[in-house]
FIMI-729578 format. One record per residue (C-alpha): x, y, z; residue in three letters. Coordinates in steps of 0.1 Angstrom, whole numbers, plus 5000, padded with zeros to 4 digits. Layout:
BEGIN
XYZALA/...
//
This chain:
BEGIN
500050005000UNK/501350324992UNK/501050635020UNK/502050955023UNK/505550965026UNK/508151265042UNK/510051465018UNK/513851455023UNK/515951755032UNK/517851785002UNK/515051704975UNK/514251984951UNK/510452044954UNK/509252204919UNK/505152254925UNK/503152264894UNK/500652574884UNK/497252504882UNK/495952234853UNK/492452254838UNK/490851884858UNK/492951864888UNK/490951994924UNK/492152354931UNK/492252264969UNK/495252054963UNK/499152094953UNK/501051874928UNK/505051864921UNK/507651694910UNK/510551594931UNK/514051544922UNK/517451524939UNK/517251294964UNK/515750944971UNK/512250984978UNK/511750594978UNK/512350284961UNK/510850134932UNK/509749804925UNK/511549844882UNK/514549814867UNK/514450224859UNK/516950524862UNK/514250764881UNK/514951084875UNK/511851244896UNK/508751184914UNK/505251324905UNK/503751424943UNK/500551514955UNK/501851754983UNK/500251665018UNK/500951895049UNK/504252025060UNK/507151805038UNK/505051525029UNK/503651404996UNK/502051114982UNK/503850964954UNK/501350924924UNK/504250864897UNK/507850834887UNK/509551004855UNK/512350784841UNK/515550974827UNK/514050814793UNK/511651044793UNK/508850784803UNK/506550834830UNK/505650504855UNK/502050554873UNK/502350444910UNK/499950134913UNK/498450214946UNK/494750074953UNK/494150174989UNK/494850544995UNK/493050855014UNK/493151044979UNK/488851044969UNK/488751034930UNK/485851304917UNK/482851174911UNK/481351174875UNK/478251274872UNK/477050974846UNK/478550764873UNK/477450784909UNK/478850474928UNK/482450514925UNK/485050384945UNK/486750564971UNK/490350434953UNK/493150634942UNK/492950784907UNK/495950544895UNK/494250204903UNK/494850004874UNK/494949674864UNK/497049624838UNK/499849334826UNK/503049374811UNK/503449414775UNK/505149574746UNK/505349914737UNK/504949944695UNK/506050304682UNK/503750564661UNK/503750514625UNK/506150794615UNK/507750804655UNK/511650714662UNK/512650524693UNK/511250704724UNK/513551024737UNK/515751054765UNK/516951344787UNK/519651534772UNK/523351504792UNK/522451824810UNK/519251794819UNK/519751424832UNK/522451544855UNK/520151824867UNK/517651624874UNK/518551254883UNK/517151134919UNK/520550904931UNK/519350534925UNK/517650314951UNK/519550044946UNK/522850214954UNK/521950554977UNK/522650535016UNK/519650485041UNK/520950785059UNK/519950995031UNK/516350995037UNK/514050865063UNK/511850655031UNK/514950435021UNK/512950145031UNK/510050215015UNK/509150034981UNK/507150214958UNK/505349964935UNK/504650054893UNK/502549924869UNK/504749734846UNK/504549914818UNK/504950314813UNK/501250544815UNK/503150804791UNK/506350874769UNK/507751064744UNK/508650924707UNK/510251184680UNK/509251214650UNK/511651014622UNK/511851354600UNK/512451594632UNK/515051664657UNK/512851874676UNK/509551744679UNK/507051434686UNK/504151284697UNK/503351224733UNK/501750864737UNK/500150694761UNK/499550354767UNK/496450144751UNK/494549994782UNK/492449784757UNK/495149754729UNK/498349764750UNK/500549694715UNK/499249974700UNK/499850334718UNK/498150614713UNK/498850934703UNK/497451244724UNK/499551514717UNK/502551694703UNK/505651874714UNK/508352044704UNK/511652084723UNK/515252274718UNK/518152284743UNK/516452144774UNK/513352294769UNK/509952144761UNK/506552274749UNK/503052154742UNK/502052174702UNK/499052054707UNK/497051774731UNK/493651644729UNK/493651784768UNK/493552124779UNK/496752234799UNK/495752634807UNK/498052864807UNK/500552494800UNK/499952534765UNK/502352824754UNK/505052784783UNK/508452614782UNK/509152374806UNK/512652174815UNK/512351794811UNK/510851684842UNK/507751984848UNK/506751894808UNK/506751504820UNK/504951564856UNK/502251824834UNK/502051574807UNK/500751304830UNK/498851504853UNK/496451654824UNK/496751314801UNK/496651044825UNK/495751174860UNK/493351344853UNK/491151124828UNK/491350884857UNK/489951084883UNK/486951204863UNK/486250794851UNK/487450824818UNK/489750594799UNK/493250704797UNK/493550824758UNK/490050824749UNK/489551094722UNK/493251054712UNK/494750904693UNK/495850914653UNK/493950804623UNK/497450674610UNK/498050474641UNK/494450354632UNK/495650214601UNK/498650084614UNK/496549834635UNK/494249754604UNK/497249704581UNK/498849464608UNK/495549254611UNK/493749014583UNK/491849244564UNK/488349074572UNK/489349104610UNK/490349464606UNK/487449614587UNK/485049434612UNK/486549584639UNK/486249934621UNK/482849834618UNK/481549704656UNK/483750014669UNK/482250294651UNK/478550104657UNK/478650074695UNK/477050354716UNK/480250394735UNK/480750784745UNK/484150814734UNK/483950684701UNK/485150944676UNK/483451104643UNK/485950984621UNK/484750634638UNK/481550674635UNK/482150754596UNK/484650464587UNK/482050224599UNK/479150364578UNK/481350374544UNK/482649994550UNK/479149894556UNK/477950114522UNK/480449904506UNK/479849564517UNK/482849504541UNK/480849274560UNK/481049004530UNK/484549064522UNK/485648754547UNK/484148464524UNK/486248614494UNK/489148584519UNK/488748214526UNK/489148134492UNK/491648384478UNK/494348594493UNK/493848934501UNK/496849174509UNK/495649524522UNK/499249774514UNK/499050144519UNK/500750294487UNK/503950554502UNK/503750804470UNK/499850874474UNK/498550774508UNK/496350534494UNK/495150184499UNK/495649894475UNK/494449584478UNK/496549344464UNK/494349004451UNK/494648784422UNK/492548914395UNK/492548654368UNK/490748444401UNK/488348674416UNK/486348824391UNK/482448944391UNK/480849084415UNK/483848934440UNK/486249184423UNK/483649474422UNK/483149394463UNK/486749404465UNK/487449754449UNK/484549894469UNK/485949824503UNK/489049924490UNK/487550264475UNK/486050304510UNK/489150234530UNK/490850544505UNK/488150744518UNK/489150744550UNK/492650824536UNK/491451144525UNK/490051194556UNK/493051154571UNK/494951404551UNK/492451654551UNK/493051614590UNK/496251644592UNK/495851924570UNK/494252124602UNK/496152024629UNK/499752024625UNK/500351744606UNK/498651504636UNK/495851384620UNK/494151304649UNK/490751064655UNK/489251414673UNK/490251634647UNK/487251584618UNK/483651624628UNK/481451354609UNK/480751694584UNK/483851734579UNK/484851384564UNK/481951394542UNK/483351674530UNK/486651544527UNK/485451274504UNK/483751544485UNK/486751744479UNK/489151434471UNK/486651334441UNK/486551714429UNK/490151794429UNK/491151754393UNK/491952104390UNK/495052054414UNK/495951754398UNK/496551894368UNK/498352214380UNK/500751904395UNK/500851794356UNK/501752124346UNK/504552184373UNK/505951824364UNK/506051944326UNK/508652214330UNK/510751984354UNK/513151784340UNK/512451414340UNK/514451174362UNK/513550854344UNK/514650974312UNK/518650854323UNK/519450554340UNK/522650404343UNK/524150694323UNK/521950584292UNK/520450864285UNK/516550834261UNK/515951084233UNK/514351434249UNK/510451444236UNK/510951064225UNK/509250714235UNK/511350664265UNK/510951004281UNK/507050974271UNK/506550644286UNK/508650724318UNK/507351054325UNK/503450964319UNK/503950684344UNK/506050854368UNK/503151124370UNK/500550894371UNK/501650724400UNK/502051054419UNK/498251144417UNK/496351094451UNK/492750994435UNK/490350844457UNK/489550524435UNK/492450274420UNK/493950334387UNK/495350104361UNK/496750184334UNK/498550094300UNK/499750284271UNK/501450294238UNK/503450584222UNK/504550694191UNK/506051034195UNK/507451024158UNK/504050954142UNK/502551194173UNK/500050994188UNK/499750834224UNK/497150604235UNK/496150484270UNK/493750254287UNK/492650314320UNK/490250214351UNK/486950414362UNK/485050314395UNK/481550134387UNK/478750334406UNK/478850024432UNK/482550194441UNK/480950524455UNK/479350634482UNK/475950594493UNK/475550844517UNK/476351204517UNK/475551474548UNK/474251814541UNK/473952084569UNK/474951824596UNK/471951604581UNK/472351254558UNK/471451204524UNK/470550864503UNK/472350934472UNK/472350584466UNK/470450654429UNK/472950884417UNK/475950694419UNK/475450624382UNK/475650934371UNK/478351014399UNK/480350754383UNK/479950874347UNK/481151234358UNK/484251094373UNK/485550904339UNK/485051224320UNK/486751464340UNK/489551134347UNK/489451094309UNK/490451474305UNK/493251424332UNK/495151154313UNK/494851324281UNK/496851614295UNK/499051404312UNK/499751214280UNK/500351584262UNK/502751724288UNK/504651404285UNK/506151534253UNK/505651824231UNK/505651554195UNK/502451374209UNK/499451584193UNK/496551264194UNK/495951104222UNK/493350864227UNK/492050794261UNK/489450484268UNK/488550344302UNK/487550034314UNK/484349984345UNK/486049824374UNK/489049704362UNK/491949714335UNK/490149414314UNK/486449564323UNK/484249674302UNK/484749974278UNK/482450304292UNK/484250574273UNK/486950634242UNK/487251014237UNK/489951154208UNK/491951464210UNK/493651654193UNK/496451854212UNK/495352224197UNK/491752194204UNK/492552034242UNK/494252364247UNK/491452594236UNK/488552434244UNK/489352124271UNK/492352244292UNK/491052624307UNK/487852454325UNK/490252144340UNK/492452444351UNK/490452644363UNK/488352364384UNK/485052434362UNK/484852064358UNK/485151994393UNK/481752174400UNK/479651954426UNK/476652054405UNK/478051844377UNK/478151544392UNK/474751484383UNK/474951624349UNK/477651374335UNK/476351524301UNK/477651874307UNK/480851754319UNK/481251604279UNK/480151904267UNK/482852114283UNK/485551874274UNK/484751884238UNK/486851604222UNK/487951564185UNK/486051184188UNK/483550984214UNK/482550644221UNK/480150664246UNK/476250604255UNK/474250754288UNK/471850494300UNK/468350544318UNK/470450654353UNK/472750894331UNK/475650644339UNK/477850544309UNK/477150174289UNK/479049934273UNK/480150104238UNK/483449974216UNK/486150154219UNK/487850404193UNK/490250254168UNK/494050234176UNK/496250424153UNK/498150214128UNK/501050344136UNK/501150184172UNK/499549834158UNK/502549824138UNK/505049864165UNK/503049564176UNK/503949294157UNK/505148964169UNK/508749004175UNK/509748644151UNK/507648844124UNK/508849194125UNK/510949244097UNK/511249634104UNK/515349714102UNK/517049824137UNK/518550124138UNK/522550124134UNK/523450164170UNK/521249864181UNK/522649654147UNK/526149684164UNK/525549614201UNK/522649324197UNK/524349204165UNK/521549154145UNK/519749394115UNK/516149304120UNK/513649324150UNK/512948944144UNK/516448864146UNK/515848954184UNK/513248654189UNK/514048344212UNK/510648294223UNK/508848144195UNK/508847804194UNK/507747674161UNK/510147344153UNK/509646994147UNK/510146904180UNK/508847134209UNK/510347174245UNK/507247064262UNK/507946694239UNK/511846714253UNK/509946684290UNK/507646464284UNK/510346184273UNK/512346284304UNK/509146214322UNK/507845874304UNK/511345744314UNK/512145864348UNK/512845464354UNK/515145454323UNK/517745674317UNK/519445474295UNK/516145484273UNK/515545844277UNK/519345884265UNK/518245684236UNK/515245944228UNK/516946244232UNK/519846134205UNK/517446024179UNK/515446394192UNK/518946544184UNK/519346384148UNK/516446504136UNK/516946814147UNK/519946884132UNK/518546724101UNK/516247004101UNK/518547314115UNK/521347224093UNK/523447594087UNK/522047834061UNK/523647744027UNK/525048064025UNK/527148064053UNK/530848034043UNK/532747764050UNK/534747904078UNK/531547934100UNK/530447564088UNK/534147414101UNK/533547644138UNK/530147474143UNK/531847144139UNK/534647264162UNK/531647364188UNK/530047054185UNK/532946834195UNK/533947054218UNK/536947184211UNK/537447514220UNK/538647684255UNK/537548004280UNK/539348304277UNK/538248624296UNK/539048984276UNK/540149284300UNK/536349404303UNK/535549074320UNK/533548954293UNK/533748584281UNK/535948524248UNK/535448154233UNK/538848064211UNK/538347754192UNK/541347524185UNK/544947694175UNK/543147994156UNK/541148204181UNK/541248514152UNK/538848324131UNK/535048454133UNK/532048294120UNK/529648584103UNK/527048344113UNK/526748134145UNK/524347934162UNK/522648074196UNK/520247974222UNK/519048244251UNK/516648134280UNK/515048444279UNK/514848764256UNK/517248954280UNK/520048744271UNK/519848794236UNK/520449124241UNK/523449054257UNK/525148914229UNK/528349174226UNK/529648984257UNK/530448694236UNK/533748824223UNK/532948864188UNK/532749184168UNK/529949314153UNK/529749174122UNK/528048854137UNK/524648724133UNK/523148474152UNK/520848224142UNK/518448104165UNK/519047714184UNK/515947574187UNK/514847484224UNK/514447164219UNK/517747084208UNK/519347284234UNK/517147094265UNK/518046764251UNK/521646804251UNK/521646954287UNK/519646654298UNK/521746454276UNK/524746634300UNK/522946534331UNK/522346204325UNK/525746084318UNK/526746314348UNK/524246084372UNK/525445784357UNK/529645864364UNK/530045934325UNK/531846244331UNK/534046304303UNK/530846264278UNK/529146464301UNK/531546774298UNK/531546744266UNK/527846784262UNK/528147054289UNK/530747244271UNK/528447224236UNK/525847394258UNK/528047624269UNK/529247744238UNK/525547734224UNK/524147954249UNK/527048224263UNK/524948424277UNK/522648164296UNK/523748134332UNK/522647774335UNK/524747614307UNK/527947704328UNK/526047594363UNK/525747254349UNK/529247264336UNK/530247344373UNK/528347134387UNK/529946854364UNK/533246934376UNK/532546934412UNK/531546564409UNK/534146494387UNK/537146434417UNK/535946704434UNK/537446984406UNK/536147324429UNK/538647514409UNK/536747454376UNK/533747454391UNK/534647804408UNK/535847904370UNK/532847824357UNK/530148004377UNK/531948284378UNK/532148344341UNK/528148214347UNK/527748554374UNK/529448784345UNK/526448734325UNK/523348674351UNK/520348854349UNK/517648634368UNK/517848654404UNK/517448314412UNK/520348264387UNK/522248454407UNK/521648324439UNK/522248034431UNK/525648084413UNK/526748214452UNK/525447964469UNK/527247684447UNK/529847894448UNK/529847974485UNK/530347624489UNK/533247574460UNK/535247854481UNK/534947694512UNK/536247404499UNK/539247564482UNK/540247734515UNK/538648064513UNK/536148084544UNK/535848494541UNK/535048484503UNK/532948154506UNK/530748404540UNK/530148704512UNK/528548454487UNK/526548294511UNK/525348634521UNK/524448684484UNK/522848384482UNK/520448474512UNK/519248784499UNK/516448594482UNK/514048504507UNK/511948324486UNK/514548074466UNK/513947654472UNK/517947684487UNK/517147974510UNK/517147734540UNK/519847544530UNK/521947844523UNK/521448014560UNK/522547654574UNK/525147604557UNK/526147974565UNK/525847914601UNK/528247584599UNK/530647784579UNK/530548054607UNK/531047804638UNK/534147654620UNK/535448034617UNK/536848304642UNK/534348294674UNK/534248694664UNK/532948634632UNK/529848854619UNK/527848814591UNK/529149074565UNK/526549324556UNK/525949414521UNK/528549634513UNK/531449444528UNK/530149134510UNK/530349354478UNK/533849464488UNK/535449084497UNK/533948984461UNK/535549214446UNK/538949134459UNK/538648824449UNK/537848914415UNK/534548794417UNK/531648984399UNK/528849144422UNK/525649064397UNK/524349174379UNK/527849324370UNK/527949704360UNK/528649584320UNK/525549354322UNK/523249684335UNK/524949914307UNK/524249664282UNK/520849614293UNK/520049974298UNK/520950104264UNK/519249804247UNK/516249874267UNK/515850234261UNK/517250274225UNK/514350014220UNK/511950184233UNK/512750514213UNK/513150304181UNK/509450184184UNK/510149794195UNK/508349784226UNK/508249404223UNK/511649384221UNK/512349584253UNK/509649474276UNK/511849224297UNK/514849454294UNK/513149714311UNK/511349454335UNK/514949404347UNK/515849804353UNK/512749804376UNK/514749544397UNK/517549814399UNK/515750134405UNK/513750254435UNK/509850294428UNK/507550124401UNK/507950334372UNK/510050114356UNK/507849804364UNK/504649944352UNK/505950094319UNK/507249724311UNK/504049644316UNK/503049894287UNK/505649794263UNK/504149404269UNK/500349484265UNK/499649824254UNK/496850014252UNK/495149804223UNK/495149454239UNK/492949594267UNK/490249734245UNK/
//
């Protein structure tokens, strides 16, 4: 039991000014500088909160740690009477601190650091000498144990982007691993001030305070005081963001229910912006949401350029009315968003629960769906700014061409904050001018049902229709001036977008002409005419302001938009559309020299079209899974006929005839040029080139990674088929699995020089040697010249972690750590597990002081040891001039997977979502 206790001579009494909620017949300070008692936790106290009682005595109510934490004193029997609440009569006569609470952990605010601590000064002004340690004579309470709950009432937690401010949180009585936030401060020197509190502090509010006074008057007024009129510590605090950080960290059936029962019950401290999210889930549908969950994963994510929610789901499985559920929960989730910045909008950047009336959301919503006007003064600021996408890697795209087009539409698009999800896809032209895009628009099932008027709700349940329509015109107009602000050649842009989804039905193709946008289209976008409330119901007027060149589009009965086919796409972009193994259209010279080939279809590797498919290669590994020796058999006579049918083009001299033959039986060696790319010399003559020779590439990125062959760039390739390839790797690991080494090699080394710029050949190579007497240094050989070329991650990864293991075998524990650390960095690869164990044996064999390497000094032992950190800096300046000369020649085929691979190299998803242009375009979603 806790009692008033006698203040020591030498403690520093500091008494605290009168606080809005605390009894003015009574005196509270805080104590420092001597022990006033012990506590029952492992904490540096640094002062006591009192109540003051008679002549040197006080009762102690709660301790401030030098962390800047504040501990309430867990007292139930006391003389202290808690004021009676009028809504509640029959209170206990118990001290104002009585809680019952367990320990627990302490999670921080969404964008707070690591709770503060007392600066050096003001900790060695203020710190009460420790109980554990101070002499008994010092103070007639040395015996005296106070006891603490076991977790801290209050603290302070910096904000990650300020020095000098934060939020002042209190513990969750309900939620303990979620705090709440109930205020703001600032602080410099030793000083600390209130910014703002969902309490009122008086006269508090504008003062300074040193460390321990801003503690005492912070618990007093946020946790003292709630307590002694019956209210819950925090209630009417915390921060919509925190909000979401619990729904985020939940299943998102879970969370939205328990949006839902909280802003339902009749509870008194249940917030507006509560009270609102439930209504909007329910208007949605939320409540059904769980039986889509049971069948198909749902991921909720909250996007970090926008502020929006996204939910991620598989939409080639949920489909329907499913997917339209989906996107209606997830449109009312973003409305909350808007809420939220709207309310941090007013109060400092808190964006608190208490901050927006129920009025005030709605009109939130209502601005975030009428904002077009500031999204395109965003376009028109991004236009005269240069455009950071247009270079990567030092390759720099063509000013006003298809790369800085593509890049800077995209890199916009994903800037804009709009309250429904948008897709995308488009295909440019800038030579011929024209731009066209596909894009989503919310079905009237996404919007609201509800609005409030004068403080008073409205069914506007019949109108969503219409609301819907208005939206996908003045969207419509949007991404045409995006598209003409993302360069000055395109003057046609055509804009269609799909209900609900990317693959949804066509509700509207408008034309435009780039002159008559600017007269006639762009002044009312501008000027926020089109974002008139009033026109949300006349979806008709909206058109009629836009004014495009050409329209596809029907009103129905409800003045929403109908199914209607969508406008033509120019001939120009169908063209740039051909399949890559039919487009004959010439390269330009610069590409002719680095991907050594004259023709787009030259570039192909993906069509497979021969007598013998890859899929028929499997299936005779898979009859004969009992058999090798049969499936051997196969795969020769598979071979024969083959070659029967791929037999060298008759005009290719005789030179490249006799340097197949060398390839086939293997005789040829590795060399490695200065540049670290891989040279192939074949017999006594290395000098001799073939004009043609025979190539196979996994995947279309390693075609365009040819020039690391070693030959100049007078060589074509001709394509291997994949069949023949797969059946002599097979071929390679069947004699491998049956001790046939030497035949093995040989087929290994074919493969090898068939594909160069295929990782895999030289892994099965290695992998050969490693068996064959345990030849690490061959095997080392080989995967490194495989990591020179890698572009696939798991390729990668798994060239370290067989290599990982090579080096620790040849003696080189340090080198063999960094691989494995490469080889972890993939989470998600079959090895993972294997590679971590392995790393740990490695490790125990090792120094005892022996740390994992981070990144950078992984990086750094590789490249001592003249291994290549993939993908290696040529690979990326290959890739990236490919990729983006490509795109500004008008192959967007041909670039897709190139560019796919810078997205895995640069921050963000512009260059992610623009490879999903170049792969689909605008006209294979119309």
């Amino acid at each position: 039991m806790t009692e008033v206790l006698p203040l020591p001579m030498t403690a520093r009494v500091t008494k605290i000014s009168a606080l809005p909620g605390l009894p003015s017949t009574e005196t509270y300070a805080v104590v420092n500088g001597a022990l006033f008692a012990k506590v029952d936790q492992d904490i540096e106290v640094a002062g006591y909160v009192v109540q003051l009682s008679g002549k040197r005595k006080a009762l102690p109510l709660a301790v401030i740690s030098t962390s800047m934490k504040a501990y309430a004193v867990n007292a139930p029997d006391t003389s202290i009477k808690r004021i009676t609440n009028k809504h509640s009569p029959n209170v206990l006569d118990t001290h104002p601190n009585h809680v019952d609470r367990e320990c627990c952990s302490v999670t921080e605010a969404p964008d707070a650091a690591t709770p503060l601590s007392m600066g050096a000064n003001a900790t060695a002004a203020a710190t009460t000498p420790n109980a554990n340690t101070a002499s008994a004579a010092s103070t007639t309470n040395a015996g005296t144990m106070i006891h603490l709950c076991n977790m801290p009432d209050l603290w302070l937690a910096r904000w990650h982007e300020s020095k000098h401010s934060g939020a002042i949180q209190v513990t969750n009585e309900q939620e303990p691993d979620f705090p709440v936030t109930v205020g703001e401060y600032v602080h410099y020197s030793d000083y600390f001030r209130f910014m703002g509190a969902i309490t009122d502090f008086g006269d508090h509010m504008g003062q300074w305070h040193d460390p321990l006074s801003f503690m005492t008057v912070a618990w007093l007024g946020l946790c003292y005081v709630p307590r002694m009129h019956c209210k819950r510590v925090g209630a009417g605090g915390g921060r919509i963001g925190e909000l979401f950080l619990r729904v985020l960290r939940q299943p998102l059936p879970d969370a939205v229910n328990a949006l839902i029962w909280r802003g339902t019950t009749h509870a008194t401290d249940v917030s507006d912006f509560e009270r609102f999210s439930a209504r909007q889930l329910v208007e949605a549908g939320a409540g059904d949401l769980r039986a889509i969950a049971a069948q198909h994963k749902l991921e909720l994510i909250r996007l970090t350029t926008t502020d929006m929610f996204w939910i991620r789901f598989d939409e080639t499985q949920v489909q329907g009315l499913q997917h339209d559920l989906i996107a209606s929960v997830e449109a009312a989730l973003n409305r909350l968003s808007t809420v939220e910045i709207a309310a941090r909008k007013r109060d400092n950047g808190m964006g608190m629960l208490a901050t927006p009336s129920e009025q005030d959301c709605y009109d939130a919503v209502k601005e975030s769906a009428h904002n077009m006007r500031e999204h395109a003064k965003f376009i028109r600021q991004t236009a005269t700014e240069d455009n950071p996408w247009r270079t990567i890697h030092n390759v720099e795209g063509q000013q006003g061409g298809n790369w800085d087009a593509y890049t800077r539409f995209t890199s916009v698009c994903e800037q804009l904050s709009l309250p429904y999800r948008l897709e995308y896809r488009c295909d440019v032209n800038t030579q011929e001018g024209v731009m066209a895009i596909v894009c989503t628009t919310p079905t009237a099932m996404m919007f609201p049902s509800t609005d409030m008027v004068d403080g008073s709700y409205e069914d506007v349940k019949s109108r969503r229709s219409a609301h819907a329509a208005a939206y996908a015109l003045r969207l419509n107009a949007l991404m045409a001036y995006n598209a003409f602000t993302s360069s000055l050649n395109i003057t046609n842009v055509t804009v269609t977008c799909n209900a609900g989804s990317i693959t949804g039905d066509t509700v509207l193709s408008l034309r435009y002409d780039r002159t008559m946008f600017n007269l006639h289209t762009l002044p009312p976008l501008i000027s926020g005419e089109l974002d008139n409330v009033e026109l949300d119901n006349d979806p008709l007027g909206i058109y009629r302001m836009i004014d495009p060149a050409e329209h596809r589009l029907r009103f129905n009965q409800d003045r929403g938009l109908s199914p209607v086919d969508p406008l033509a796409v120019s001939d120009s972009l169908l063209a740039q559309r051909k399949p890559l193994w039919e487009d004959d259209r010439p390269l330009p010279p610069s590409l002719q020299k680095l991907l050594r080939a004259d023709t787009a279809k030259e570039l192909d590797v993906m069509n497979d079209d021969e007598i013998v498919t890859r899929a028929e290669i499997s299936e005779i590994v898979a009859e004969n899974e009992d058999s090798l020796l049969t499936a051997s058999i196969e795969l020769e006579s598979v071979l024969l006929r083959l070659e029967d049918a791929t037999q060298p083009d008759e005009h290719t001299d005789e030179e490249a005839a006799d340097e197949f033959a060398a390839q086939l039986s293997g005789q040829f060696s590795f060399e490695t040029t200065q540049d670290g790319a891989v040279d192939f010399a074949h017999g006594k003559t290395p000098e001799i080139r073939a004009k043609t020779k025979r190539l196979y590439c996994e995947r279309p990125i390693m075609r365009l990674l040819v020039s690391l062959d070693g030959n100049d760039d007078s060589v074509r390739y001709e394509r291997v088929p994949d069949a023949m390839f797969d059946a002599k790797l097979l071929l390679g690991r069947i004699d491998r699995d049956a001790g046939n080494h030497d035949r093995a090699l040989s087929e290994q080394r074919e493969c090898v020089a068939l594909a160069p710029t295929t990782a895999q050949s030289y892994i099965d190579l290695s992998m050969t040697y490693a068996e064959l007497d345990e030849d690490f240094d061959e095997a080392s050989d080989m995967l490194i010249h495989a990591l020179r070329v890698a572009v696939m991650p798991m390729d990668i990864a798994f060239c370290y972690y067989r290599l990982a293991y090579a080096m620790w075998q040849l003696g080189s524990p340090d080198v063999a750590l960094a691989c494995y650390v490469k080889a972890t960095e993939n989470q998600q690869s079959a090895f993972y597990e294997n590679a971590r164990a392995e790393m740990q044996e490695l490790m125990s064999i090792m120094d005892e002081d022996t740390q994992i390497p981070t990144t950078p000094q992984a990086h750094a032992t590789l490249r001592a040891a003249a291994i290549p950190v993939a993908p290696s800096d040529n690979v990326v300046n290959i890739v990236a001039q490919a990729a983006i000369e490509l795109v500004d020649a008008g192959f967007p085929l041909a670039a897709d997977e190139a560019v796919w691979f810078l997205s895995r190299i640069t921050e963000g998803d512009v260059c992610s979502l623009v490879s999903a242009s170049l792969r689909i375009g605008a006209d294979a979603m119309v």
